[in-house]
N, C-alpha and C positions, 0 to 999 in steps of 0.2 A: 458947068463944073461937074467933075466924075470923080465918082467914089474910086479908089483904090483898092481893090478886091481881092482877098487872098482867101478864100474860103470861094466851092465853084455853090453857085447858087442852086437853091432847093426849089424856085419857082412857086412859092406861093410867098403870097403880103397878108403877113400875119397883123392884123389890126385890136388883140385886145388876150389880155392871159388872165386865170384867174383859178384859184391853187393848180390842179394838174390838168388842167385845158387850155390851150390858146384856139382861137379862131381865127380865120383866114378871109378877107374881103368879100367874101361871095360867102359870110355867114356860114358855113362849113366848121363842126368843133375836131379838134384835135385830140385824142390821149398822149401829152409830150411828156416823153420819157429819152428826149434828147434833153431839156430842160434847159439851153445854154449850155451845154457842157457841163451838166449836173449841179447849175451855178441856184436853181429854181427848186433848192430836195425840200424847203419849205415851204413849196407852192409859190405860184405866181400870186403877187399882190399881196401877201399875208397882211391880215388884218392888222396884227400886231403892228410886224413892222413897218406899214404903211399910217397906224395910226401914228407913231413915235416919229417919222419919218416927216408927217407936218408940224406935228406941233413944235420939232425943231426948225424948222421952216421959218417958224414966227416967231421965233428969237435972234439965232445970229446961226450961218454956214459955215462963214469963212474965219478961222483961227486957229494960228497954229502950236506945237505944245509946248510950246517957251510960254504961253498961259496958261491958265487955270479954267477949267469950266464944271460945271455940275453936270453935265449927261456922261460925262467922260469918265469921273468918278462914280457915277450910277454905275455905268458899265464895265467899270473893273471890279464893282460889289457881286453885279451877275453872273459874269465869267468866271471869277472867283471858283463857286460849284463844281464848274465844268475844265478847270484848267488839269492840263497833265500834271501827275501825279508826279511835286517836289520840284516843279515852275512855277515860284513867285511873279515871275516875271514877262512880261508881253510888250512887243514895239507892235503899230499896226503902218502898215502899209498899204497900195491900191490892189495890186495883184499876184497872182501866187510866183512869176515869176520874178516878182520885188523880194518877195519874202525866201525866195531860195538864194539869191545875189546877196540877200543880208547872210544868212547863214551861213552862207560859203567865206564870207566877209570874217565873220565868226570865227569858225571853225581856221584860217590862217592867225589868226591874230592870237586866238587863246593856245594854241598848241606851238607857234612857229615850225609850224609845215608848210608843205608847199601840194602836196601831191591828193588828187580827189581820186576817191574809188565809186564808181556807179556801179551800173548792172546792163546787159542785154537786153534790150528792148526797153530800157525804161524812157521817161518824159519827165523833165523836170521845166522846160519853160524855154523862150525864145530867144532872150537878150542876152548877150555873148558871154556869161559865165552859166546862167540854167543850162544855156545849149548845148556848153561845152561837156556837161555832163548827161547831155540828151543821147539816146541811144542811134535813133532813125539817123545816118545816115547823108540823105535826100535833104535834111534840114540841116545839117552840119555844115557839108562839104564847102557851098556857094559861099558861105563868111569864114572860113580856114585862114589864116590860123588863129587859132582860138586859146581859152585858158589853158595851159597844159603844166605839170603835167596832170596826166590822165588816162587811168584804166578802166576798162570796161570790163566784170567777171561774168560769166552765166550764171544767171539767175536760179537762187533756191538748188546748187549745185556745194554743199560743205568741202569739198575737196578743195574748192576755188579760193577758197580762205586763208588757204595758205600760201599766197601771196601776197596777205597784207604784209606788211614791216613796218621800220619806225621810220620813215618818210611819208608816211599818209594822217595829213590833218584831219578828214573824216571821210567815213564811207555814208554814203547818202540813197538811203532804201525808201521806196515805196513798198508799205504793207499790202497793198494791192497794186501789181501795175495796171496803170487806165489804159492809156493810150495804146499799149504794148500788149492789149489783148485781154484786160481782163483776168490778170492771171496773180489768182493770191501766194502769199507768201507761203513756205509749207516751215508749219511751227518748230521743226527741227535744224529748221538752216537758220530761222531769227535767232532762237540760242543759241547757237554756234558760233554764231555772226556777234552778237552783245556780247559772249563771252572771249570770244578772240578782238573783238575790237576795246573792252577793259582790260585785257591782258596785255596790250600795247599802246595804252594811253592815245586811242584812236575817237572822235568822238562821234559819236552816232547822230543822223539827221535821218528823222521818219519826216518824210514828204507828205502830208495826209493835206495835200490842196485838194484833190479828187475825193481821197477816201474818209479823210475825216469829218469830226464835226454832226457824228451820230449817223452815217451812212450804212455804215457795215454793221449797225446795228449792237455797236457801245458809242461812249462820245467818241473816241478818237482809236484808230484800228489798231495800232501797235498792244491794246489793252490786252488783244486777244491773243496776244504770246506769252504774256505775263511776263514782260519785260519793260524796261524804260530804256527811251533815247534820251540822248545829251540836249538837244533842239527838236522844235518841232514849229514845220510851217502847217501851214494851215490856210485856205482861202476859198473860193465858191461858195459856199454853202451856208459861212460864217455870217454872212451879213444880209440873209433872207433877200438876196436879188441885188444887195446895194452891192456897189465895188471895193471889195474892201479884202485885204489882208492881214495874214498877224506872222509872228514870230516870238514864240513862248522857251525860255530857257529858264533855269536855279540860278540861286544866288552865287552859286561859284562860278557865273558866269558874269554873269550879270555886273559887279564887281568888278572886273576885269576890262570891262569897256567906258570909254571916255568920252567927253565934249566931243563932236566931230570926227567920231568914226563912222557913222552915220550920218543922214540925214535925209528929210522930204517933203517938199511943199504940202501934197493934201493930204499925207498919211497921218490918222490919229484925226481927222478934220471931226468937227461936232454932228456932221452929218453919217460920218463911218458911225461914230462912236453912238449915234443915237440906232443907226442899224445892229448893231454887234449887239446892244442891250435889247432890243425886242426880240431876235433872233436865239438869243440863249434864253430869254424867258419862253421865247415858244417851244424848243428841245424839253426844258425843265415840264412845264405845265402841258404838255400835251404827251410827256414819255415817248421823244421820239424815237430816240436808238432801239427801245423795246417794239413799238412799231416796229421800225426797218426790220429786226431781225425777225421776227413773225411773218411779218409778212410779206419777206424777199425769202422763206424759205420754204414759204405756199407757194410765191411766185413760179421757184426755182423747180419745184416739183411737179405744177402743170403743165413748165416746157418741157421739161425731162421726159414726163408721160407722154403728152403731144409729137412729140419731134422723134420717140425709141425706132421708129420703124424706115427713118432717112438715111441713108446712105451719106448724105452728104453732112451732115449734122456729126462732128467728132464729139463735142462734150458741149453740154451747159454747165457752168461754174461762174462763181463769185461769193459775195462775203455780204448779205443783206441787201438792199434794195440796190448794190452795186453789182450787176447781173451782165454776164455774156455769151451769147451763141458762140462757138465757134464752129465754122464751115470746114470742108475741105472745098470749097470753092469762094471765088471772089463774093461778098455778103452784098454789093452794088444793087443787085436785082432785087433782094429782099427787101433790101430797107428801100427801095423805091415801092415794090409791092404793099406794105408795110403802109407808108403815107399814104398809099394810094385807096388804104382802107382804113385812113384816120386813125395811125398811130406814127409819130414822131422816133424816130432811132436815130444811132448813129453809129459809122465803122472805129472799130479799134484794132491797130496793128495790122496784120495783111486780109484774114477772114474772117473777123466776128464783128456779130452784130451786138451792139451795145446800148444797154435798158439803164438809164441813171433815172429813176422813177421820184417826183416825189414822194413825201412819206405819206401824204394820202391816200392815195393810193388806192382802190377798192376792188373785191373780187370780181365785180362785173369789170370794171376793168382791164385787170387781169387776162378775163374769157376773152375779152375782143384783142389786147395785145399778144393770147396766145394762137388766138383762132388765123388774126393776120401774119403771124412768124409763119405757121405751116401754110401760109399758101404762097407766102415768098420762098421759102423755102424749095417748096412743089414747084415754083414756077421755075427756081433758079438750077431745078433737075429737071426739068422742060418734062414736069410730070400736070398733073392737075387732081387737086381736091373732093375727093366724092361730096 
């Protein structure tokens, strides 16, 4: 039997992680700050949610939310804290591309619209309504025809807004694009943007799969415009490793949706719900968003220093431990040079190299993921490191 493989292999068999380390067969540690695709920002194996993770083990797994269970209620008492601001309300789902197919779900039903507004370069997920608002292309084209209709605007461009009208159920932003490069929002286009989308009964979805969930160093990244969306998905990060999604809306949504306009076998399963509740106790009790931002702005200041004298090196930018190089060359070499000096990356958009760090995260750390970017770097400008 053969695996189906849609990802090209990295060549190493990682046999054990453990907060921001995995090891590889041949006892070799890692600094992974590929993390799963940021899925690990609580560290591999968190005590927490590995303690809560058995002792649900040893009750019951499988049930789903047509019952009642205690961890499930636990865990809507600890999210509670951390929910966006004037969201009563959360469905959970497996993954972040579940939880943007609900949204979109959403965002038709409660406006009777039909028309999605995205962005340039953004990533919203795989399954034929995320994709249809996927930016790339390359992943579009092969399953065409897709949701429509559908506009794509440039990104963090306010002129572009004046295209919305009263045909669009909602525009759907990431406060940082991931995939698309690393590239934060700029606080004058999300005003813009929340304000032209109230001013036409448009409803906003912040995508914080990637960035939310105390990355960018608040709970959830849209905080940092000092605005509010209408919906918010949310996933990776939420369930300290377990697979799990959410979907957080108001009661003036909420309301509005019925028996069977949804549904899903393992979404809300006692085993998400015991992940989701150690995971927001471990944000609360450890102050991670205050971490992230501390010290993704140390991080961000070593590479900056490190990397000022490259050619090749256009900007280091991002929003707390959610961090990216960009090159003016292909980033392939680096992030191989990179592993090849026991630090884990990975590409976003055409040329950055991209750091989803746990919040552990520590300055020796740091030294060695900066020390390895400047010799990927150097090597990737066929220079070499004094």
């Amino acid at each position: 039997m053969k695996l189906i493989t849609f990802y090209g292999s990295r060549g190493l068999r990682i046999v054990k992680g453990e907060n921001q380390y995995v090891w590889d067969d041949k006892g070799r540690r890692y600094l992974d700050l590929h993390a799963g695709h940021g899925v690990a920002f609580l560290g591999h194996r968190n005590p927490k949610v590995v303690e809560y993770l058995k002792r649900q083990l040893d009750t019951i797994i499988t049930l789903t939310t047509a019952f009642d269970i205690d961890i499930r209620d636990e865990m809507l008492k600890e999210i509670d804290d951390l929910k966006p601001e004037g969201m009563d309300n959360i469905f959970l789902l497996n993954s972040g591309t579940e939880a943007v197919e609900l949204a979109m779900k959403i965002a038709r039903k409660i406006t009777g619209r039909k028309k999605f507004i995205a962005f340039k370069n953004s990533f919203h997920g795989r399954t034929m309504g995320s994709l249809s608002i996927t930016w790339n292309k390359k992943y579009r084209e092969p399953f065409e025809p897709l949701i429509s209709p559908i506009e794509f605007l440039e990104f963090n461009q306010i002129d572009e807004l004046k295209k919305l009208d009263d045909s669009v159920a909602a525009v759907i932003l990431e406060p940082v694009q991931g995939e698309g490069g690393v590239i934060p929002a700029k606080p004058e286009f999300v005003k813009a943007l929340r304000e032209e989308t109230e001013r036409r009964g448009i409803l906003l979805v912040s995508d914080e799969v990637q960035a939310g969930f105390g990355r960018t160093g608040k709970v959830w990244a849209y905080q940092h415009y000092g605005i509010r969306p209408d919906i918010l998905t949310a996933g990776k990060a939420i369930g300290g490793g377990f697979p799990v999604s959410a979907v957080f809306v108001p009661d003036s949504i909420a309301e509005k949706l019925g028996e069977g306009d949804h549904g899903t076998t393992y979404g809300g399963n006692p085993m998400a719900a015991a992940a989701v509740t150690a995971a927001s106790r471990v944000l609360k009790e450890d102050k991670v968003p205050e971490q992230a931002k501390v010290k993704g702005e140390t991080f961000m200041k070593m590479l900056r220093d490190a990397l000022v004298d490259f050619k090749s090196v256009r900007e280091v930018r991002g929003l707390g431990l959610m961090i990216g190089v960009d090159l003016r060359l292909n980033p392939g070499t680096a992030i191989k040079v990179l592993q090849d000096n026991g630090v884990l990356s990975l590409k976003a958009g055409v040329s950055t190299i991209r750091f989803l760090s746990p919040y552990m995260i520590t300055n020796q750390d740091m030294e060695l993921a900066v020390d390895a970017t400047r010799k990927g770097v150097a090597e990737t400008e066929g220079k070499k490191t004094s």
